[in-house]
N, C-alpha and C positions, 0 to 999 in steps of 0.2 A: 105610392112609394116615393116619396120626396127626397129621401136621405138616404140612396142606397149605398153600401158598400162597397170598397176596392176588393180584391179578390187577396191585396197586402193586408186590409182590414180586418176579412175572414179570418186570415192564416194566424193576425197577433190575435186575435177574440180569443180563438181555440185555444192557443198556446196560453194562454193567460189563464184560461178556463181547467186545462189539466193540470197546468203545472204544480207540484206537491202531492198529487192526486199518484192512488196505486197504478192506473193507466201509464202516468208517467215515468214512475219506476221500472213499468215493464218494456216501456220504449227505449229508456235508458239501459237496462240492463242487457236489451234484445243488441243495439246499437257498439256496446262493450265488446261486447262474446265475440260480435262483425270485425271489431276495431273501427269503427266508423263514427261511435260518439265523438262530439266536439263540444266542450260545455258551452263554450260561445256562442255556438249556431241556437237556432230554435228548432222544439223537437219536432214540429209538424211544419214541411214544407212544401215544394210544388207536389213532389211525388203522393204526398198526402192529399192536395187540392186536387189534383187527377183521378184520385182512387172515390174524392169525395163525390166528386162531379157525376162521374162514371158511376156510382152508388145511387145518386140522388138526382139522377137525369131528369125527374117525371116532376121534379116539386122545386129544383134550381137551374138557371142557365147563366152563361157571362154574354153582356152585351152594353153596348156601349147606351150612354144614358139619352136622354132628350132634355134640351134644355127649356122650360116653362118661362113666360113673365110671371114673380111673383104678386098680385096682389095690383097689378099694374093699374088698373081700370079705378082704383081708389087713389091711387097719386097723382094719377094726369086730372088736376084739378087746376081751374084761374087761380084759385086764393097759393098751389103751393107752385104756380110758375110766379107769380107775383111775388111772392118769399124770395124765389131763384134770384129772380131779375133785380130783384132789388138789393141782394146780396151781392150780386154781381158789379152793379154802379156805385156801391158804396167801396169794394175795392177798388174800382180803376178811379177812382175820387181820390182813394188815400193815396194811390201808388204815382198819381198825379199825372193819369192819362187821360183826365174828363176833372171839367169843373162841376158845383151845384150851379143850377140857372137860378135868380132870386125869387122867378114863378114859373111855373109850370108852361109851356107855350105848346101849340099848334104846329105841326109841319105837312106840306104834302106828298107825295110821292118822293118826289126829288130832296126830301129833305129842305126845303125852302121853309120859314117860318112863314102863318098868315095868319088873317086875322080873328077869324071865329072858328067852332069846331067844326061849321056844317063843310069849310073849306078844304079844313085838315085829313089827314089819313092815321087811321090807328090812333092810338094815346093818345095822352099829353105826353109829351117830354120835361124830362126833369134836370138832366145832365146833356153838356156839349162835349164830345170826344173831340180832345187837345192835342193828341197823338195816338191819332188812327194804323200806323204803321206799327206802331206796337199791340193792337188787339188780335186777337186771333178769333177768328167763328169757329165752332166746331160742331160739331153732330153726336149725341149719344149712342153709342152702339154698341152699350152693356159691356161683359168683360169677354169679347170673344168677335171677331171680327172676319169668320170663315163664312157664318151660317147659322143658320138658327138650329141645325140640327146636330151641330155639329161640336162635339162633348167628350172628346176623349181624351184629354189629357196627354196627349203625348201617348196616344195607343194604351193605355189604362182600360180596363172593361171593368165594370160594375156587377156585382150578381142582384138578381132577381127572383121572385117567386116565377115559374113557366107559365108564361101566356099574361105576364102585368110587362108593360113597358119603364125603364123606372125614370124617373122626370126630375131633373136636376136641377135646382136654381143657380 
């Protein structure tokens, strides 16, 4: 279950699903007789999601999601960090933080240029950063930076089939 639903979800599905329907006349009309119709509101709400819950304990639950890497082990590849890296020096080239070098060089540890590869460390270098005080390093850490498990939205629960955990990208 990759694309579970809010429990706000549920409630519009339903609402969408009766509405014009003789069910819904009856809710309307039950809602009148109360005084408690509001045509603004939607006819099925918490007290509905409650009664559904409480019905259907054995086949749905609300639980907060888990969040998966989608498809991860296909993108961490050389060929699409090389895409990255090289998108990346071609902006700090334009934005005029790094010039092009006219060939490719060698550096070691230290960044020292030298003169064969067996001297070098890593690459070749293609670009000299011109202003280093303007780069920033950063670390990817997806969109959510508590946990890996950690998926709720601002306390939002998700429903579920009972006993599937559901796994949110």
């Amino acid at each position: 279950m990759n694309a579970p639903w809010t429990v706000g979800q549920c409630k519009a599905a339903m609402n969408e699903l009766i509405e014009g329907t003789p069910i819904a006349a009856k809710i309307i009309a039950q809602r009148m007789k109360e005084g408690t119709y509001d045509p603004d509101k939607p006819l099925l709400g918490v007290s509905w999601w409650r009664g559904f819950k409480k019905r259907n304990r054995m086949l749905v639950k609300t639980c907060v999601g888990r969040k998966f890497a989608r498809n991860r082990a296909n993108h961490v590849t050389y060929p699409a960090f090389k895409k990255m890296f090289h998108g990346i020096y071609d902006r700090m080239v334009a934005t005029g933080n790094a010039v092009r070098l006219p060939k490719p060089i060698h550096v070691d540890k230290d960044g020292n240029e030298v003169e064969n590869v067996f001297e070098g460390y890593g690459h070749e270098v293609t670009i000299k950063i011109t202003h280093p005080e303007n780069i920033f390093v950063m670390d990817e850490t997806g969109d959510n930076t508590h946990g890996k498990d950690d998926k709720s939205r601002g306390g939002e629960k998700v429903v579920a089939p009972t006993g599937v955990v559901p796994r949110e990208e």
